[in-house]
Structures are given as C-alpha cells and as structure tokens.
C-alpha positions as CSV (number, residue, x, y, z in Angstrom):
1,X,183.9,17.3,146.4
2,X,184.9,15.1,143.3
3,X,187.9,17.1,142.3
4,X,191.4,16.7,143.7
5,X,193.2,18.7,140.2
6,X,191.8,21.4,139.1
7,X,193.6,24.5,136.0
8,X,192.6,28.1,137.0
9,X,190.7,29.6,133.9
10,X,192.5,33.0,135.0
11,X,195.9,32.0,135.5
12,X,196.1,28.1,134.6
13,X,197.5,27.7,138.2
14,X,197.4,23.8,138.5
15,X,196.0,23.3,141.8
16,X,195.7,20.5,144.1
17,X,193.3,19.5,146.9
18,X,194.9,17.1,150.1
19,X,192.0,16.5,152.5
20,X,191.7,20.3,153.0
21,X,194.1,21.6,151.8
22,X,195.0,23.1,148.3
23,X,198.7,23.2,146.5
24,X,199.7,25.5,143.7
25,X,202.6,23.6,141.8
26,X,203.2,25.5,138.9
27,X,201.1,26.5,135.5
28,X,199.6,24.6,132.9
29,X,199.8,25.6,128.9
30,X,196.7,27.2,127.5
31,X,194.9,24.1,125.6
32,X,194.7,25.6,122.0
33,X,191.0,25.5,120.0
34,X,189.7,22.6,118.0
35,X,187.2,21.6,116.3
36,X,185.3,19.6,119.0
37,X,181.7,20.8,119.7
38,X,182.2,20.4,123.5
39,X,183.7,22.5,126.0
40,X,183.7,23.0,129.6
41,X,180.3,23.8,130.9
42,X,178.5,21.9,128.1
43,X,175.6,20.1,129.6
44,X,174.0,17.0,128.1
45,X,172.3,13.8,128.6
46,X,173.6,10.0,128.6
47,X,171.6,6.9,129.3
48,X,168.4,9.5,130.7
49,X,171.1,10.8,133.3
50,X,172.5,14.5,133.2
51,X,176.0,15.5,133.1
52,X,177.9,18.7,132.7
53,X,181.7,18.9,131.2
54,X,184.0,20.3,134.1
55,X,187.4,19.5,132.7
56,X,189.1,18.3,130.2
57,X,192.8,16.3,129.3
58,X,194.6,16.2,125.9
59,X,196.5,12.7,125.3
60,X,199.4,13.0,122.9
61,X,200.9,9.0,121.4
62,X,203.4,8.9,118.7
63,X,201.0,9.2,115.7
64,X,198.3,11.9,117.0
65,X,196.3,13.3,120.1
66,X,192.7,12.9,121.3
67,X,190.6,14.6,124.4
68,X,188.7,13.1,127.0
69,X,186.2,15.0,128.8
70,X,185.4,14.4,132.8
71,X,181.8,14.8,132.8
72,X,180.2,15.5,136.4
73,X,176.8,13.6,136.5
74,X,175.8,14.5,140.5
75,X,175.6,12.8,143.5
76,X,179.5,12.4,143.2
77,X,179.5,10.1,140.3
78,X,181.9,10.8,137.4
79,X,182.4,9.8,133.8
80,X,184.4,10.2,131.3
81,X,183.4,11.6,127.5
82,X,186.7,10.0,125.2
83,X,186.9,12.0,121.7
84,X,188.3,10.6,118.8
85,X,188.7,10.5,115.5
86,X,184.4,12.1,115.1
87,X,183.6,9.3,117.9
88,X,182.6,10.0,121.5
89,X,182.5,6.8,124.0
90,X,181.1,7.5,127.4
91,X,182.4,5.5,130.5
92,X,182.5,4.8,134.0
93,X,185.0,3.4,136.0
94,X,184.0,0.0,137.0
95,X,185.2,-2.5,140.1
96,X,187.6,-5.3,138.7
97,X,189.6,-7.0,141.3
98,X,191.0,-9.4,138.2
99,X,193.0,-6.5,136.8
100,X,195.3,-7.2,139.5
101,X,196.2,-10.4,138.1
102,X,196.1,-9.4,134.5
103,X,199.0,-10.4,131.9
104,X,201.0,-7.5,131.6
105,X,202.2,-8.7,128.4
106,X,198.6,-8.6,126.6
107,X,198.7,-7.3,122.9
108,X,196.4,-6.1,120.6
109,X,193.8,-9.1,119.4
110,X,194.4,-11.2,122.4
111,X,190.7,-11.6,124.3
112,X,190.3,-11.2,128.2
113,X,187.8,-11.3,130.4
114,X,187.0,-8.6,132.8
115,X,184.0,-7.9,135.1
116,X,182.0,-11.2,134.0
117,X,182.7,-9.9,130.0
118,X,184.7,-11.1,127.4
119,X,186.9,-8.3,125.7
120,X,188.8,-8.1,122.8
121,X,191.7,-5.8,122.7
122,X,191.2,-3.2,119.9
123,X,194.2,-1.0,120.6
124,X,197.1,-0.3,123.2
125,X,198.7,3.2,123.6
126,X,201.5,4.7,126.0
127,X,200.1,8.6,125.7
128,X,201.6,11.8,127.6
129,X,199.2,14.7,128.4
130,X,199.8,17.6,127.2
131,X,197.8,20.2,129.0
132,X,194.3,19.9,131.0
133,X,191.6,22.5,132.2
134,X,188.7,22.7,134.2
135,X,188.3,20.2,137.5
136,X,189.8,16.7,137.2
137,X,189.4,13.8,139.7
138,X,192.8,12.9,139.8
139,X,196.0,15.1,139.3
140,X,197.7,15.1,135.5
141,X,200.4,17.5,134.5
142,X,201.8,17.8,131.7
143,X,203.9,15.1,131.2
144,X,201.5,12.8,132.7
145,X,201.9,9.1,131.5
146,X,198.9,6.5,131.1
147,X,198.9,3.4,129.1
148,X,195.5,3.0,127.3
149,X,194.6,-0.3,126.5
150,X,191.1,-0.2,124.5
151,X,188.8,-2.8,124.3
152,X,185.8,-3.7,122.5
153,X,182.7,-5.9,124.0
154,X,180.7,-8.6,122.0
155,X,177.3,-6.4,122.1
156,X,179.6,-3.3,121.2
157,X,180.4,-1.8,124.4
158,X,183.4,0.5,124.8
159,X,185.8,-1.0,128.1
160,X,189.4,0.8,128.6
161,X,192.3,-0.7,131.1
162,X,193.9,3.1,131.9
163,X,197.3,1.9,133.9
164,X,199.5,5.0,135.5
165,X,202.2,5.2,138.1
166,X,198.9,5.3,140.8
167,X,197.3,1.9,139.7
168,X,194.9,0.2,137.1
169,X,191.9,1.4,136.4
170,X,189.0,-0.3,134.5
171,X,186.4,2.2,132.5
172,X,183.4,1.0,130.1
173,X,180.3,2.1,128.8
C-alpha cells in the first residue's frame, strides 16, 4: 500500500501503481554489487522500531555516487536509510509548511530554520539516479533529478531539503 514504483527482480520491469492500476514503462539497469552490508530484505531495528529494506535508489553527482535505502517500518510509515561514505543516517519525512517560502538561493554555511530547529547547511547536490530496485514510494527512473540540500542540527541530527520536479520535501532523523 506504500509503493507507487516498484523494479521487477525477474525482469527489472519498472512498474507503476495509479489508484488501481499498474503501468509498465520500460526496464531499469541491473544495480551492480558493492560493498554495502545491506540489501533488500535486510531487517533491522532503529529507535526500538522495526524496519525491513524494500528498495533501494543510487544517486550519481559530479564527484561520486551514494545509495539510499527505503526502509518499510509498518503501519504505512516509511523511512529512509542514506549510505555514504561508511555513514548511515536514518530519516523520516517531516511536515514543514516554511519550505514553501524558503530562499531558493541558500548556499552551503548559511543557517535556516525549519520545523521549530535551527539548521546549518552542510552540503548541496543536484544528483541523477542511476538505477533503483525493490518497492519505492514515489516513481524514479533513471535519469531522475533531485537537488539534496543536507543539513546538520545543533544536537547532531541529520535534516535533508530533497527538491524534484514534484515538490520539496523535508527528511530528518
């Protein structure tokens, strides 16, 4: 019930659910193997709550790639497992009606406040995916462009600002 894009493991048919209704537009690229100890179907724990991997995306910027996990924790609530560079950062998408009136001109260092938290911006990124798998709550070919603007809290926390040709999106944890 939480996926609307999902890769056949058989045929890496990308598939896509409309109400009730599914769409087969073409085939997704076999993800090759890394190094990461995760994979679809890993289960785990986070925060005393369980989760289990169902899909995955690879995000390729000019300098290097990383993966970010959609982890399926029940009761149709989602999160997302980032990988990079021997980090994982787990977050939820959270409500922040102030993105709407956010700078779109904010750089790397500036500080902003979002969701009652001040944020500093650690990094921004225009990335492309190149392939997915498994069941993803929103559809992303390959090709698919997001603008990831990281951010750090002042107790540590992880927040991203994911903006695509759908809409902003606010993610921390």
């Amino acid at each position: 019930s939480i996926s609307v894009f999902a890769v056949c493991e058989h045929c890496r048919s990308m598939v896509v659910r409309k109400d009730y209704n599914l769409e087969t537009f073409g085939q997704m690229a076999e993800l090759p193997q890394d190094l990461s100890p995760l994979q679809i179907g890993t289960r785990g724990y986070f925060d005393g709550k369980a989760f289990t991997l169902i899909g995955r995306l690879r995000m390729h910027y000019g300098e290097g790639s990383w993966t970010e996990w959609c982890a399926d924790f029940g009761s149709e609530k989602i999160g997302w497992v980032a990988e990079a560079m021997g980090f994982f950062m787990v977050s939820f998408e959270q409500s922040a009606p102030e993105l709407a009136k956010m700078n779109p001109e904010v750089r790397q260092g500036a500080r902003i406040k979002i969701a009652g938290e001040s944020w500093l911006v650690a990094d921004i990124k225009n990335a492309k995916c190149i392939a997915a798998e498994g069941e993803l709550p929103h559809v992303a070919p390959p090709g698919w462009e997001r603008t990831g603007i990281d951010l750090v809290g002042d107790r540590g926390q992880f927040g991203s600002i994911d903006i695509t040709s759908e809409g902003i999106a606010f993610f921390s944890g």
